[in-house]
DSSP file (Angstrom, degrees, kcal/mol; ACC not computed):
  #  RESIDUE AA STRUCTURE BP1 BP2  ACC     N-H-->O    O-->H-N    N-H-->O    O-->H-N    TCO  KAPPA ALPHA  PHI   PSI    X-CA   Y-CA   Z-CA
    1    1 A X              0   0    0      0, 0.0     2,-0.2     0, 0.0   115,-0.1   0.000 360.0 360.0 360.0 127.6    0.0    0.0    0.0
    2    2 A X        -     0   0    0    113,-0.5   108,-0.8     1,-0.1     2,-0.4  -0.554 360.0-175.5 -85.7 162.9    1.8    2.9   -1.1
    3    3 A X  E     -A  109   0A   0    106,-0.2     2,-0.4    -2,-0.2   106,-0.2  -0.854   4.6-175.6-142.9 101.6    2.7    5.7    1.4
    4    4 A X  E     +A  108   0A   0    104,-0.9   104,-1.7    -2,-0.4     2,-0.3  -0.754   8.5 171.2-106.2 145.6    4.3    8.6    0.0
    5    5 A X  E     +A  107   0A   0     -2,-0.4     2,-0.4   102,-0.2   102,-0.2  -0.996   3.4 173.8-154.6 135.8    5.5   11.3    2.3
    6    6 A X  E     -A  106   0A   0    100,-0.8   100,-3.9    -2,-0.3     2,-0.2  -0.863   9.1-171.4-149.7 162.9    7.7   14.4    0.7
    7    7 A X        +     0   0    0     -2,-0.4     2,-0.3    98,-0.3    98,-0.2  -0.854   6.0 176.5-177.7 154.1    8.8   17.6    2.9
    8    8 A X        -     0   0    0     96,-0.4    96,-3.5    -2,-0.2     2,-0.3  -0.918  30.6 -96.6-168.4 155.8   10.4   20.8    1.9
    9    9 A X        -     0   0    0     -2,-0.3     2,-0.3    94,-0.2    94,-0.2  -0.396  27.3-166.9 -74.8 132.4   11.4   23.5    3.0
   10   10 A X        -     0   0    0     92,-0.4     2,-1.2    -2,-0.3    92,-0.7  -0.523  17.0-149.6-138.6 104.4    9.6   26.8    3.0
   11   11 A X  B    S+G  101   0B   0     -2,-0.3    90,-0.3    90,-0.2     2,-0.2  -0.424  78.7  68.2 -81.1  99.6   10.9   30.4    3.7
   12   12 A X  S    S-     0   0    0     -2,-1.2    90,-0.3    88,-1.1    88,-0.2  -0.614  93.5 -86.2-176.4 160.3    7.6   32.0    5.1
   13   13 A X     >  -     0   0    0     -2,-0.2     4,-2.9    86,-0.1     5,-0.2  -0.306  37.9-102.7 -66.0 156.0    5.8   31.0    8.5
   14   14 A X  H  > S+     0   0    0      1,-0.2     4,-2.7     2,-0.2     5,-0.3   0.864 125.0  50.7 -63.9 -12.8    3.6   28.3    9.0
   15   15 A X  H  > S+     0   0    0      2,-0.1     4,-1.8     1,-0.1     5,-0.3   0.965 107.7  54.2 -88.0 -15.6    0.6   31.1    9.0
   16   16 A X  H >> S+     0   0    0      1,-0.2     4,-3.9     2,-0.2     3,-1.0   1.000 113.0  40.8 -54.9 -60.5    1.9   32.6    5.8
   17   17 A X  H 3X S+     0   0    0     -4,-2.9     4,-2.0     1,-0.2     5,-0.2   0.852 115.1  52.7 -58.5 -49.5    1.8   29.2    4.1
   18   18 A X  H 3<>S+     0   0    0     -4,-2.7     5,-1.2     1,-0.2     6,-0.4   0.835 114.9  42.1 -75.0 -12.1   -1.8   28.4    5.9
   19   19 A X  H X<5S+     0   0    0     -4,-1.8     3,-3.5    -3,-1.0    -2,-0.2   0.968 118.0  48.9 -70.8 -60.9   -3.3   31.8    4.6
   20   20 A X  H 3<5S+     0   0    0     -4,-3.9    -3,-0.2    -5,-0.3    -2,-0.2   0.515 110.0  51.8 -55.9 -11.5   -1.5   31.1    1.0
   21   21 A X  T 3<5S-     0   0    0     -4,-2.0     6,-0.5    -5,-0.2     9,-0.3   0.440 105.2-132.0 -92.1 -13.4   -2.7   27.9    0.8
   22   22 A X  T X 5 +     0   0    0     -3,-3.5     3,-1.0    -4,-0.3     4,-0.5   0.783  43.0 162.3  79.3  11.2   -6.2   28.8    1.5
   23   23 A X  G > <S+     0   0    0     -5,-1.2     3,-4.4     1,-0.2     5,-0.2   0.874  71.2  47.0 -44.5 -58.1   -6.8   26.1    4.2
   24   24 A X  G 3  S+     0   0    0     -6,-0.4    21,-0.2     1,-0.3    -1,-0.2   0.457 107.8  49.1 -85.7  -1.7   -9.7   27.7    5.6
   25   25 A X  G <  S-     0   0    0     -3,-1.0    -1,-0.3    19,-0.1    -2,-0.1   0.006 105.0-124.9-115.9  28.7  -11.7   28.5    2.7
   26   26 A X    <   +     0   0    0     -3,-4.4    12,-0.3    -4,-0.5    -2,-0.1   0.808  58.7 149.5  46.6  67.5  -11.2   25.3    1.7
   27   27 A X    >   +     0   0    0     -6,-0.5     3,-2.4    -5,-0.4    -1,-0.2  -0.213   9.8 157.0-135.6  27.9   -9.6   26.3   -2.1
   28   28 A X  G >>  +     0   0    0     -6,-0.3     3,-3.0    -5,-0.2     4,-2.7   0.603  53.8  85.0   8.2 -44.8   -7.7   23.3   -2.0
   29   29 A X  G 34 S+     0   0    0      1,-0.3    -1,-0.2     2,-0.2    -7,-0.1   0.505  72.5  68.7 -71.9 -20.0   -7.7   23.8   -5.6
   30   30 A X  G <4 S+     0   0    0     -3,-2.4    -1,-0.3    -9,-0.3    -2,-0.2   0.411 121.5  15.5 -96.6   4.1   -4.6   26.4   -5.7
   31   31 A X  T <4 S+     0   0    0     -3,-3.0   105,-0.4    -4,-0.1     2,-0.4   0.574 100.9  92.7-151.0   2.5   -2.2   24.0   -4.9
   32   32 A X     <  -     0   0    0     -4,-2.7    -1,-0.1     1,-0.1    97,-0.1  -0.774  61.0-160.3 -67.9 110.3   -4.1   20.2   -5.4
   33   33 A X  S    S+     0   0    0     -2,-0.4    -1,-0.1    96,-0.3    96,-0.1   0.820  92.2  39.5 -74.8 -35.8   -2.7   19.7   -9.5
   34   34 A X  S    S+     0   0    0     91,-0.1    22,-0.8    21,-0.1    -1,-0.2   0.880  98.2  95.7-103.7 -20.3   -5.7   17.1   -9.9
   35   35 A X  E     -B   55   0A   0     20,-0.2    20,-0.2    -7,-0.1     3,-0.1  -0.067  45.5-174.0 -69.5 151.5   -8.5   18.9   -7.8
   36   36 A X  E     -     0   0A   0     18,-1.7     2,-0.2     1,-0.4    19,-0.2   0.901  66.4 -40.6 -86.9 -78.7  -11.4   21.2   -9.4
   37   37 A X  E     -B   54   0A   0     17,-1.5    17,-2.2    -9,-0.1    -1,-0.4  -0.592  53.8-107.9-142.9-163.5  -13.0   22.6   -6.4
   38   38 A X  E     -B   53   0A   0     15,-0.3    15,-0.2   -12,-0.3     2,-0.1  -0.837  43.7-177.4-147.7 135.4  -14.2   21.5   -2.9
   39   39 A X        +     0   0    0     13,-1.3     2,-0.7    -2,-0.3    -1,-0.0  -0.327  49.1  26.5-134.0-145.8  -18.1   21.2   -2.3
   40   40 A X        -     0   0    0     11,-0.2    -1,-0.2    -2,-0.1     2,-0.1   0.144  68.4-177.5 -20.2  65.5  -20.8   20.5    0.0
   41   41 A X        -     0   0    0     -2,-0.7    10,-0.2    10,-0.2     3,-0.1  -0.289   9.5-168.1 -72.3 141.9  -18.5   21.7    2.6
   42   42 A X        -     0   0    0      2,-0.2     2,-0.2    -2,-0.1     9,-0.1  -0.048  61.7  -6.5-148.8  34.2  -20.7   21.2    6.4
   43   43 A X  S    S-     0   0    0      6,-0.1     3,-0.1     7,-0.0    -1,-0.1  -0.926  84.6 -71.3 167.2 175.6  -18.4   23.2    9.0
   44   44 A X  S    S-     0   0    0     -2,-0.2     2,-0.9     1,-0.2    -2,-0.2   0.093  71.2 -55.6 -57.6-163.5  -15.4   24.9    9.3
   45   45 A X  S    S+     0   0    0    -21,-0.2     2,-0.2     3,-0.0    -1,-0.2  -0.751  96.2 106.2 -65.3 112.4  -11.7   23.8    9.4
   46   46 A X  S >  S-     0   0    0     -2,-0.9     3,-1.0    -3,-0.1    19,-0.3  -0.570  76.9 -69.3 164.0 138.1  -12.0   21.4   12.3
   47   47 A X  T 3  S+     0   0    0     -2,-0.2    19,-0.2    21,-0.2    -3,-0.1   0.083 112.3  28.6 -24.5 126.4  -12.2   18.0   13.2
   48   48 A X  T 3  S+     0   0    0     17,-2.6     2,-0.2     1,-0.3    -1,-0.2   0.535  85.3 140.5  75.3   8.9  -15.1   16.2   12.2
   49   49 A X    <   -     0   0    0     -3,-1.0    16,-2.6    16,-0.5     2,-0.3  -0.511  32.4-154.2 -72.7 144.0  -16.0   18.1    8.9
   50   50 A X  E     + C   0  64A   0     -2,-0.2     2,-0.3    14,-0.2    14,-0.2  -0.956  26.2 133.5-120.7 118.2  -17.3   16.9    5.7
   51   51 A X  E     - C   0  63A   0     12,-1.7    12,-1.5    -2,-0.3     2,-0.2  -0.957  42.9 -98.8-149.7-178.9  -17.2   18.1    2.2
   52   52 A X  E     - C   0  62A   0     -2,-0.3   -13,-1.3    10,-0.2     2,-0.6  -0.499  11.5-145.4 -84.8 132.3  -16.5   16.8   -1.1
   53   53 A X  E     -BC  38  61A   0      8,-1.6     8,-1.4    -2,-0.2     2,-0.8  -0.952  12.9-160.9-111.7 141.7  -13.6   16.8   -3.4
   54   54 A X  E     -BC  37  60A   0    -17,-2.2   -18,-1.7    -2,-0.6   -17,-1.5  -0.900  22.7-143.4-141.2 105.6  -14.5   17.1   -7.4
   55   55 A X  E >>  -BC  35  59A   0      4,-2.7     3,-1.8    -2,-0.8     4,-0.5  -0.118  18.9-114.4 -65.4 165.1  -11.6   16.0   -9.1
   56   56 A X  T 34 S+     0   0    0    -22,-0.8    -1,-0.1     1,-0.3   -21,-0.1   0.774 118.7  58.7 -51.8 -23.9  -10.3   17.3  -12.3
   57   57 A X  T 34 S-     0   0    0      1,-0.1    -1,-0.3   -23,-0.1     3,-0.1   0.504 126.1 -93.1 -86.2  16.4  -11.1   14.1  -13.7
   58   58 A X  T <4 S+     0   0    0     -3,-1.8     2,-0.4     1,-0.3    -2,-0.1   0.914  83.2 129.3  70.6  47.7  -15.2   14.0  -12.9
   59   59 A X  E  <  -C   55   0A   0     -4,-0.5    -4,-2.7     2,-0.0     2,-0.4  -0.980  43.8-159.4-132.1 159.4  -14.8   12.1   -9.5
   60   60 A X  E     -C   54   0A   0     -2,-0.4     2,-0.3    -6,-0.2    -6,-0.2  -0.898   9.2-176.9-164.0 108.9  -16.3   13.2   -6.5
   61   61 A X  E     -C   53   0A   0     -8,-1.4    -8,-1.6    -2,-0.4     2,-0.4  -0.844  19.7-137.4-127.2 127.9  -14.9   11.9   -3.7
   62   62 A X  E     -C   52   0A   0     17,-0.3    17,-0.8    -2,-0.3     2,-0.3  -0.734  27.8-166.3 -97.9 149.6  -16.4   12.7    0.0
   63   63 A X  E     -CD  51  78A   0    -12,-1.5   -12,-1.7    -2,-0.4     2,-0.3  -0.903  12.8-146.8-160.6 127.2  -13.7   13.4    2.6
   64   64 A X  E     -CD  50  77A   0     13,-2.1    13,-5.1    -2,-0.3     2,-0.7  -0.977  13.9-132.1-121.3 124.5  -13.7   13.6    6.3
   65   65 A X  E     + D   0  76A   0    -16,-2.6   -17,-2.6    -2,-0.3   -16,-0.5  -0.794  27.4 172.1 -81.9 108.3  -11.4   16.0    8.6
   66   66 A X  E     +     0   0A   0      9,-0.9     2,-0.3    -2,-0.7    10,-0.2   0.727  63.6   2.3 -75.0 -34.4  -10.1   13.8   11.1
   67   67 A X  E     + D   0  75A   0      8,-1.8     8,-3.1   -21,-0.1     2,-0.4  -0.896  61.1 176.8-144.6 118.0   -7.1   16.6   13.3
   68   68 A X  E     - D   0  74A   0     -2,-0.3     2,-0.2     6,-0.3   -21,-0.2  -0.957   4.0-176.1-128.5 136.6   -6.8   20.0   12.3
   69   69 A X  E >>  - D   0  73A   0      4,-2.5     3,-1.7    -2,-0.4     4,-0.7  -0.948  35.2-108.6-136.5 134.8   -4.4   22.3   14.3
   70   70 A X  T 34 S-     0   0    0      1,-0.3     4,-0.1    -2,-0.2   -52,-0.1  -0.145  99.0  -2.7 -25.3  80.2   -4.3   25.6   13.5
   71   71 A X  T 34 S+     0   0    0     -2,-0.5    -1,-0.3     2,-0.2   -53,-0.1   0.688 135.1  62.0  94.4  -8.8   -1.1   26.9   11.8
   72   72 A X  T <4 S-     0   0    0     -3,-1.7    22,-0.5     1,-0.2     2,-0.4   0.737  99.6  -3.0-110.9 -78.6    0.1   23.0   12.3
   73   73 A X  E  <  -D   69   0A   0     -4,-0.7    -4,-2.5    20,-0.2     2,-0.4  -0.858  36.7-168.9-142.1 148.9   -1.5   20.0   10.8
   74   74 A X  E     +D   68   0A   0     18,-4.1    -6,-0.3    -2,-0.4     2,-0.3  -0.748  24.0 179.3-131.8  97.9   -4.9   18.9    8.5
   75   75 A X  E     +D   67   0A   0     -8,-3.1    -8,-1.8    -2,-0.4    -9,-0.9  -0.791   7.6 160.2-104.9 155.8   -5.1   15.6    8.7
   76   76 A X  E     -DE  65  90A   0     14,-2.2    14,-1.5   -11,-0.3     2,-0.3  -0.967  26.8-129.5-163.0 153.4   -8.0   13.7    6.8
   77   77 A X  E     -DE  64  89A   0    -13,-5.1   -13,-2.1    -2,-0.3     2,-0.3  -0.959   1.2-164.3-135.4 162.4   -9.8   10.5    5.1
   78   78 A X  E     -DE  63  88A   0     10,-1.6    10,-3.0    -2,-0.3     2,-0.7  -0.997  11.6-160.4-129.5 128.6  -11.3    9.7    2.2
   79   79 A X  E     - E   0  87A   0    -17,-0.8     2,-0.6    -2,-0.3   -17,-0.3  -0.906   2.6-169.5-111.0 124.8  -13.6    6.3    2.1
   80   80 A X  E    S- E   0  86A   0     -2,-0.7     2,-3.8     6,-0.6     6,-0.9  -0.926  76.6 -19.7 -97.2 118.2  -14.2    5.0   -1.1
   81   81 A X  S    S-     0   0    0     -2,-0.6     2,-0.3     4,-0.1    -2,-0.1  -0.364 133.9 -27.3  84.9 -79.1  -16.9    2.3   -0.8
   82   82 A X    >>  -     0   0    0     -2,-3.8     3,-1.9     1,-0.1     4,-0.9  -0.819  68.3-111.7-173.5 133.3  -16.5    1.6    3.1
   83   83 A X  H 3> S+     0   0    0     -2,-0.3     4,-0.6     1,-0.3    -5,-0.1   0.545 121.6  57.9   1.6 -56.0  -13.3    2.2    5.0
   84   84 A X  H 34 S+     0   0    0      2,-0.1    29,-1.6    28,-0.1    -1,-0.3   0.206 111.3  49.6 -92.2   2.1  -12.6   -1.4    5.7
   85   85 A X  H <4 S-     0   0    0     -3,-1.9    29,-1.3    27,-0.2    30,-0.7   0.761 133.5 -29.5-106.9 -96.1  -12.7   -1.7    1.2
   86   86 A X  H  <  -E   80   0A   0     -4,-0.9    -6,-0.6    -6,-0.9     2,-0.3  -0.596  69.7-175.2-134.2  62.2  -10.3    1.3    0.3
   87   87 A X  E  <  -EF  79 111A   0     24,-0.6    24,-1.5    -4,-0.6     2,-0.5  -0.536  17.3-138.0 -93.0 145.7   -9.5    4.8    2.3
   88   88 A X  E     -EF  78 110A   0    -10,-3.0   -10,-1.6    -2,-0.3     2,-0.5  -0.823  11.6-159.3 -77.4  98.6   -7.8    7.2    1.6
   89   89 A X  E     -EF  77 109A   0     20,-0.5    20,-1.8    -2,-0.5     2,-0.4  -0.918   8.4-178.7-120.2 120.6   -5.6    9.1    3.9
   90   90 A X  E     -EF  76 108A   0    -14,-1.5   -14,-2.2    -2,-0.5     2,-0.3  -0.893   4.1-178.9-144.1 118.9   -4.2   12.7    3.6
   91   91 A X  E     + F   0 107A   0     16,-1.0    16,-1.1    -2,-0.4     2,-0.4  -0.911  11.8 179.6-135.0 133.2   -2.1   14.1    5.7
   92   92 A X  E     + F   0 106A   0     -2,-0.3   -18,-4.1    14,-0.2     2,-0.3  -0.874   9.8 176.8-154.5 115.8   -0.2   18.2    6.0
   93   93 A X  E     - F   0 105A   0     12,-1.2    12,-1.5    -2,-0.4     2,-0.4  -0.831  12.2-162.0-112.2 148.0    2.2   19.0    8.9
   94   94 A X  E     - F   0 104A   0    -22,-0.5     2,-0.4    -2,-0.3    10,-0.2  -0.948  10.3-171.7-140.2 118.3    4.0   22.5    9.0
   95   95 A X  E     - F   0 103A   0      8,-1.2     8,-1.4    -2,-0.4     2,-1.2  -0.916  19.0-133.1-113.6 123.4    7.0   22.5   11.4
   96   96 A X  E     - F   0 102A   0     -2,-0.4     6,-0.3     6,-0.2   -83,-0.1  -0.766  22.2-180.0 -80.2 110.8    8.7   25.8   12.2
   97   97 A X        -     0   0    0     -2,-1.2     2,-0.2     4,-0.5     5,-0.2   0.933  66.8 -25.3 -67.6 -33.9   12.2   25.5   11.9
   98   98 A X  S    S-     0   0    0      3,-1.2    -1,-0.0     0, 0.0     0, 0.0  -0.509  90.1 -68.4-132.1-145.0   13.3   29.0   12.8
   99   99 A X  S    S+     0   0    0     -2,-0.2   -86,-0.1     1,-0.1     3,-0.1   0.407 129.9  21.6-120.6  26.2   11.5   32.1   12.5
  100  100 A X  S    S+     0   0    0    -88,-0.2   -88,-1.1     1,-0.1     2,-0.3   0.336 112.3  72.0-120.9 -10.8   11.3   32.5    8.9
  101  101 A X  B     -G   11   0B   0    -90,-0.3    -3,-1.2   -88,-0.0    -4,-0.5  -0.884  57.0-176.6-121.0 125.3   11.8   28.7    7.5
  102  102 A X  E     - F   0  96A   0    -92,-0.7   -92,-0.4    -2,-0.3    -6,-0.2  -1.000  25.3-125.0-145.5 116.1    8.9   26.2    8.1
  103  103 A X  E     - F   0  95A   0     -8,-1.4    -8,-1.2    -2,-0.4     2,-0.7  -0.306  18.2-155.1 -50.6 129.0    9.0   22.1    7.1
  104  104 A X  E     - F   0  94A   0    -96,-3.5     2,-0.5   -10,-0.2   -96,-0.4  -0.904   8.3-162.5-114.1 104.1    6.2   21.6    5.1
  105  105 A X  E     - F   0  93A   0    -12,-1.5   -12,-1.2    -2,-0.7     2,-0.5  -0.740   5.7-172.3 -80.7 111.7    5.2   17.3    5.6
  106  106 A X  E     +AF   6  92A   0   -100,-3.9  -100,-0.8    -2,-0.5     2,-0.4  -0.781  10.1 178.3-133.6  97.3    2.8   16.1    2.5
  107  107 A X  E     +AF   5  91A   0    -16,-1.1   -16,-1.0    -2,-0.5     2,-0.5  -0.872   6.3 171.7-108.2 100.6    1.8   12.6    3.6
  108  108 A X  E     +AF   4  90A   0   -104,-1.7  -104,-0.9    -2,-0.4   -18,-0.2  -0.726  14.0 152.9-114.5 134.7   -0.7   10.7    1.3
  109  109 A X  E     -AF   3  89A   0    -20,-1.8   -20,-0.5    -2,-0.5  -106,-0.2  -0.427  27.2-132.1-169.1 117.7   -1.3    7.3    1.8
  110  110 A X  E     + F   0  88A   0   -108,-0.8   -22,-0.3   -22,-0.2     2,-0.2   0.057  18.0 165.6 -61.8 173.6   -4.0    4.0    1.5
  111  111 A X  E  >  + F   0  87A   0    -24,-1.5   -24,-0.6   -28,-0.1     4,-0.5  -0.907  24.5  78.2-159.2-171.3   -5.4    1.5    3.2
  112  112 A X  T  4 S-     0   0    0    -26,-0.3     3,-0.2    -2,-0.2   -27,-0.2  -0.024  88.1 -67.4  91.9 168.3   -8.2   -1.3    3.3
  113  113 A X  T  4 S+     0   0    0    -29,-1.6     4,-0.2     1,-0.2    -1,-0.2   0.513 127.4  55.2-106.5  34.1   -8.2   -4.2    1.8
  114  114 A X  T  > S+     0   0    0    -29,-1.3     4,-1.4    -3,-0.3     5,-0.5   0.632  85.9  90.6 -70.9 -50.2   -8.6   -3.1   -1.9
  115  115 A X  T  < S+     0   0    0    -30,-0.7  -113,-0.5    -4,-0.5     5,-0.1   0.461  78.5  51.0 -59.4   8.5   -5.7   -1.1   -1.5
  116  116 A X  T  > S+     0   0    0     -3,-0.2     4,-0.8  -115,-0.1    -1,-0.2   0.857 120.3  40.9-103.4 -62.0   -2.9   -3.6   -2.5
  117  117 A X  T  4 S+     0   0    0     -3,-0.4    -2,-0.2    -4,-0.2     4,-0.1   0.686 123.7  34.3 -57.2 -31.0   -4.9   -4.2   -5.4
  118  118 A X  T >< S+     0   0    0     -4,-1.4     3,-1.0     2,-0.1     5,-0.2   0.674 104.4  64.2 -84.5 -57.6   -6.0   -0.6   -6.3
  119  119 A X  G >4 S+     0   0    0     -5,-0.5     3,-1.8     1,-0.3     7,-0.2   0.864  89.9  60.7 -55.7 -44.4   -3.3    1.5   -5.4
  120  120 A X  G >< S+     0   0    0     -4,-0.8     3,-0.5     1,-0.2     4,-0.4   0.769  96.2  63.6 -70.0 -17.8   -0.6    0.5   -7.6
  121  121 A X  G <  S+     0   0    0     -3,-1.0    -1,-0.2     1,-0.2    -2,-0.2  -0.089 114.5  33.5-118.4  10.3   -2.6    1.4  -10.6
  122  122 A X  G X> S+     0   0    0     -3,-1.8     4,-2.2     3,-0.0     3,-0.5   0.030  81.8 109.5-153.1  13.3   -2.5    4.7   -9.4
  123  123 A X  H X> S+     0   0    0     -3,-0.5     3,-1.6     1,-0.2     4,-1.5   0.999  74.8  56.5 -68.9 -55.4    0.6    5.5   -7.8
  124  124 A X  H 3> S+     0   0    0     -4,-0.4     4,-1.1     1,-0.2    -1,-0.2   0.778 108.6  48.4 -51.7 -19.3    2.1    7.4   -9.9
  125  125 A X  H <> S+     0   0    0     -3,-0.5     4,-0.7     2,-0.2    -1,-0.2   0.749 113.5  50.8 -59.0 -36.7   -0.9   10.0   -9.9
  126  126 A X  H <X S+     0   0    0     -4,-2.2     4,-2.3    -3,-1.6    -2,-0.2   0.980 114.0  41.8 -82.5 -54.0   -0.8    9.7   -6.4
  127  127 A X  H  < S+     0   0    0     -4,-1.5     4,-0.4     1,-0.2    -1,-0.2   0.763 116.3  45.4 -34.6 -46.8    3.0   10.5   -6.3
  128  128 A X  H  X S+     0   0    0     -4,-1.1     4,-1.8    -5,-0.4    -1,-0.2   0.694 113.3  57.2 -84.6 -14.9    3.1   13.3   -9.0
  129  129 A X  H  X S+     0   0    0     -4,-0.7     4,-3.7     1,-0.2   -96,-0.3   1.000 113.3  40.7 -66.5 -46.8   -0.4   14.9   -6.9
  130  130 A X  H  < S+     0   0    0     -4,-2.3     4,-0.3     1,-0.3    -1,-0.2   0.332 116.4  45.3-105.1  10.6    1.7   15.0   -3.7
  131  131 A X  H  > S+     0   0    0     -4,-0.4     4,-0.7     2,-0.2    -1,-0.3   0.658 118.7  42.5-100.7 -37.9    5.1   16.3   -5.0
  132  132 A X  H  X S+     0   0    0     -4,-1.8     4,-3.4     2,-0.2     3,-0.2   0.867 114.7  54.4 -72.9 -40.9    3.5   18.9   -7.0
  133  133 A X  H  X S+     0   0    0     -4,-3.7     4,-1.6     2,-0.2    -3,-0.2   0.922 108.1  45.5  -6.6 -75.7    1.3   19.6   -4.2
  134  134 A X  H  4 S+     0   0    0     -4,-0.3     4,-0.3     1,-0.3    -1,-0.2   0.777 113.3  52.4 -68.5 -37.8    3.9   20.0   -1.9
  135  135 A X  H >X S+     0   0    0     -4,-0.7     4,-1.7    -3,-0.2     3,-1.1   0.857 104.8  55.7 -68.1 -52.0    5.8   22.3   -4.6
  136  136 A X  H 3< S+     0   0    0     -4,-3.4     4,-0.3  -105,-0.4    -2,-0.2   0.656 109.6  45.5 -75.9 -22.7    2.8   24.5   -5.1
  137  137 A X  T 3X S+     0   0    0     -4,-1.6     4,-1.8  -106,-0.2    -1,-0.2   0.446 116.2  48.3 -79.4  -3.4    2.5   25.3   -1.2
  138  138 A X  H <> S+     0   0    0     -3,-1.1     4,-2.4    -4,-0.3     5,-0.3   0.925 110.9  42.1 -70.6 -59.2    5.9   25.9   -1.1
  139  139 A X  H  < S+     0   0    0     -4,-1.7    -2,-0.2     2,-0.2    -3,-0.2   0.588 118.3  51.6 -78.2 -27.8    6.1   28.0   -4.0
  140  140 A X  H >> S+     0   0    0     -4,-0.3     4,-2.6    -5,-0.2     3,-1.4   0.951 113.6  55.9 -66.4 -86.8    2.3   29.9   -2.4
  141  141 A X  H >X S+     0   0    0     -4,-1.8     4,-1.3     1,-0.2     3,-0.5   0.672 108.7  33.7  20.7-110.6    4.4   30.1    0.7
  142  142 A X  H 3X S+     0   0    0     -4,-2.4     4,-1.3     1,-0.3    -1,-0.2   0.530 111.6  61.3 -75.2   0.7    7.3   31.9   -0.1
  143  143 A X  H <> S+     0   0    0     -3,-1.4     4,-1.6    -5,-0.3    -1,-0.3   0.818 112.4  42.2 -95.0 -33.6    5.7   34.2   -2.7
  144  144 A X  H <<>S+     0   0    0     -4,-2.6     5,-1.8    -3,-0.5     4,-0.3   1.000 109.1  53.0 -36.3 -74.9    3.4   35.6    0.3
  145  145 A X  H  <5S+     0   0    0     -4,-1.3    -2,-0.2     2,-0.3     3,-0.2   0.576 111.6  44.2 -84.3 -44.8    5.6   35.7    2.4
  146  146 A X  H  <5S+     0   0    0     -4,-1.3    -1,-0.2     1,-0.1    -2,-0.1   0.999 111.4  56.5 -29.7 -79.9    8.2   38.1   -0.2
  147  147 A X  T  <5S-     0   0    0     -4,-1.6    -2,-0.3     1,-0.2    -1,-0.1   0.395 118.3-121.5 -68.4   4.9    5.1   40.2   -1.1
  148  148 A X  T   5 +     0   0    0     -4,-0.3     3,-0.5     1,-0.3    -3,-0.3   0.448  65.4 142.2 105.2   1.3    4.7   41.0    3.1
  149  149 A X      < +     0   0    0     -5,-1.8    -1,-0.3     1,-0.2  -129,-0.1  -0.197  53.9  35.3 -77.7 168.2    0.8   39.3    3.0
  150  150 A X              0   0    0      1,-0.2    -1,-0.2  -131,-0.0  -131,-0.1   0.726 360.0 360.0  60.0  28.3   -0.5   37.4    5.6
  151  151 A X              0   0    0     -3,-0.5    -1,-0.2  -135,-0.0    -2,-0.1  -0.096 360.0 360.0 -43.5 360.0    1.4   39.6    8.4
């Protein structure tokens, strides 16, 4: 079952990065390469939320927030079919290293028992989402964090 996990570095604080990323108006969409938008959204940022994700590709995939910390971590599942089948697990840690340089953690991974079967047949999607991902919050990040926003 694959479990891909990439970190980088990012010269802005973790609240530059969470503003520039849009966690909390849930616009996923400016630095997820396959997502379209985010939908039936049923809360804030916070543990126990539900909303939708509607891939580029026509899929629409429903998504549960499992940990959110503020300025730290969004951690999250996606069940396709029933948990115990094929989930989906999605994972984003922001570590300060100093006081301008912040780890950025992009941890994607399956599980159930589909996923041996499933997963390979998409890893490399899954790989290129969470590396460009990870590049595009980087690159959100430190381009804030230049132009003085999110202060």
């Amino acid at each position: 079952m694959p479990n891909i996990i990439r970190t980088g570095d990012c010269r802005a604080t973790p609240e530059v990065i969470w503003a520039a990323c849009c966690f909390e108006e849930f616009k996923w969409e400016i630095w997820d390469p396959d997502l379209d938008h985010i939908s039936d959204v049923n809360g804030v940022l916070a543990e126990g939320t539900t909303f939708k994700f509607k891939m580029k590709d026509g899929g629409k995939i429903p998504f549960e927030l499992t940990a959110v910390q503020k300025y730290r971590t969004i951690t999250g599942k996606a069940s396709i079919i029933s948990e115990c089948i094929f989930a989906i697990l999605q994972d984003i840690k922001l570590e300060p290293k100093d006081a301008q340089t912040t780890s950025i953690t992009y941890q994607f991974s399956t599980h159930g028992i589909a996923a041996p079967i499933v997963a390979p047949l998409y890893s490399s999607v899954m790989v290129g989402g969470v590396e460009k991902g990870l590049a595009k919050m980087i690159e959100l990040g430190e381009s804030a964090a230049l132009r003085g926003q999110y202060l």
